[in-house]
C-alpha positions, 0 to 999 in steps of 0.5 A, spaced: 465 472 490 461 474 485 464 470 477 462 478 474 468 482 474 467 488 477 470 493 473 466 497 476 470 498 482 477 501 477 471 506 475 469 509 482 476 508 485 480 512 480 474 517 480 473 518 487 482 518 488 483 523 482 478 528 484 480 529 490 487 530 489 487 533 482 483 538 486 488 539 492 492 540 486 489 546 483 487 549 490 494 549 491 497 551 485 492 556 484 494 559 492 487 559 494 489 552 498 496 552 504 500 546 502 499 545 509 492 543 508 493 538 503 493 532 508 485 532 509 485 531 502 490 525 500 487 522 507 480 522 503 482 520 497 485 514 499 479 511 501 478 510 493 479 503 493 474 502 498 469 506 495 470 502 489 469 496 493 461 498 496 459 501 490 460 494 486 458 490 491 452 493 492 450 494 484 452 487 483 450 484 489 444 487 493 443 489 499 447 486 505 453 486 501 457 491 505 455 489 511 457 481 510 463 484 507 466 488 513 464 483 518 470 479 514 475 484 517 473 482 524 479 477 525 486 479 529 487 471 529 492 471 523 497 466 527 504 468 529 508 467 524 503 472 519 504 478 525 512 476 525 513 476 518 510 483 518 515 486 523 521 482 521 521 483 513 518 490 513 521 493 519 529 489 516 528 492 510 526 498 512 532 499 517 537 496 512 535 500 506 535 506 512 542 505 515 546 501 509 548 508 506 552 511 513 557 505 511 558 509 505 561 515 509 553 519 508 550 523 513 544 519 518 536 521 517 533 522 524 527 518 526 521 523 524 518 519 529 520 517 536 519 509 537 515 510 543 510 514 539 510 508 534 503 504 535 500 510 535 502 512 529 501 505 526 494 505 528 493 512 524 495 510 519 492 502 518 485 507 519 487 513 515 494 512 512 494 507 507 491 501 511 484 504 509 487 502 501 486 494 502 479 494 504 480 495 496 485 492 493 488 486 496 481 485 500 475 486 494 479 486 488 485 482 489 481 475 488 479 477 481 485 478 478 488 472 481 482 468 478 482 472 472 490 471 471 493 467 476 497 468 481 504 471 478 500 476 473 495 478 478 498 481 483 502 484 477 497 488 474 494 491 481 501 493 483 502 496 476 495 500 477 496 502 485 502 506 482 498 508 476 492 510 481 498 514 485 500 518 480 496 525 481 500 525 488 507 527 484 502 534 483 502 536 489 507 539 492 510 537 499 506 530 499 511 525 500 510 522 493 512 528 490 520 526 492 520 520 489 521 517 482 515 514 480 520 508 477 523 506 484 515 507 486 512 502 481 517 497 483 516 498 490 508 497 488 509 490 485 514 487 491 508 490 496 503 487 491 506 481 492 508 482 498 501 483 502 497 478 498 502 473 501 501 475 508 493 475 507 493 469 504 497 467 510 492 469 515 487 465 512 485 470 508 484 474 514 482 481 511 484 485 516 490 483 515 492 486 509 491 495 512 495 492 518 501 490 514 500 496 509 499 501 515 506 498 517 510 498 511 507 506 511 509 506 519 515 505 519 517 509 513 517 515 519 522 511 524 527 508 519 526 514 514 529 512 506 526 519 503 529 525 504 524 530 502 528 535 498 527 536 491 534 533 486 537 529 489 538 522 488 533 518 493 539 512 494 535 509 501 529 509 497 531 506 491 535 500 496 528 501 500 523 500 493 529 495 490 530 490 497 523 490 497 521 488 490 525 481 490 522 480 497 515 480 492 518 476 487 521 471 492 515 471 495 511 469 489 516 464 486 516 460 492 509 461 492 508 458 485 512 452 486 507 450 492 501 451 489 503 446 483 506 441 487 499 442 491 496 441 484 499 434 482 
């Protein structure tokens, strides 16, 4: 890893997102766009992150760099415990935040997805919805903060900017965002910051890792549905979702911190 800090790819990143959605944003206000169509552009604009990243490491680190750096993604070797503990903590807390409302007498949401459709489903979205982020966030810019601002702080502050980063979406009408309070997405942000950096970590830094996780975490949300898409009403399974998977973060982080001190003395 280069010592320079590349603010360089926050730069790209927002500019290359922002353009793209803020655009969407006045095709459509504008009626010029369908709201139908907006999905090509919220695809492309989640490549931001990995524009970010080929643009720094090709002006800090010269030629080569992009290709030295997608071989790192070559990797399915993450171990056992790194693909279960990607299925069972997301696909539990999905389900609990999914299922725990009926016991308080509220209506089912039904599955936008049947189960047999899911793998591939999954595999659109560590491709196109979602996954594609990590070549950025947890795969190029992650290792900076940590080494900038340690563990905890690091993970921290990607998760506050990868929800600031969103921020745009809120304009747009239907994109499921639009649905969500963004207090409730900023925890959600940071316990996912938390999170897949762990699971990358695990996978012995394995970078393919962290689109197969984030591609999950975004796959599942359609089987197990927690945000119902209407507008004034109190998200109650996506605020258990965002909620559930913030102290799962934080207990990841702690558990974490205490074994690279003990790893230290």
């Amino acid at each position: 890893m280069n010592e320079k800090f590349p603010l360089r790819f926050f730069i790209i990143t927002f500019l290359w997102t922002w353009l793209f959605l803020i655009i969407c944003s006045l095709l459509i206000r504008t009626e010029i766009l369908p709201q139908s169509l907006s999905l090509p552009f919220i695809m492309i604009s989640a490549f931001g992150p990995a524009a970010g990243t080929f643009f720094s490491l090709r002006t800090i680190e010269g030629k080569g760099a992009i290709k030295n750096y997608l071989k790192r993604f070559l990797s399915f070797k993450f171990g056992w415990k790194v693909w279960i503990s990607i299925f069972i903590i997301l696909g539990l807390t999905s389900f609990i935040a999914w299922i725990v409302p009926e016991l308080f007498k509220m209506d089912r949401v039904p599955s936008f997805l049947p189960i047999y459709f899911f793998i591939p489903y999954l595999i659109i979205c560590i491709l196109f919805g979602g996954g594609q982020e990590e070549i950025g966030w947890r795969g190029y810019i992650l290792p900076f903060l940590e080494k900038k601002y340690g563990l905890i702080i690091g993970s921290f502050i990607l998760g506050i900017i990868w929800a600031i980063w969103h921020l745009p979406l809120w304009f747009i009408p239907g994109a499921s965002q639009s649905y969500m309070n963004f207090l409730s997405f900023i925890f959600l942000t940071i316990g996912y910051s938390y999170i897949f950096s762990w699971i990358v970590e695990e996978s012995g830094k394995r970078l393919l890792s962290g689109p197969i996780v984030h591609g999950t975490a975004n796959g599942l949300m359609v089987v197990f549905p927690t945000l119902i898409m209407e507008k004034n009403i109190i998200q109650i399974r996506f605020w258990i979702y965002c909620v559930l998977i913030f102290i799962i973060g934080i207990i990841i982080v702690a558990i974490r911190t205490v074994k690279s001190r003990k790893n230290s003395t």
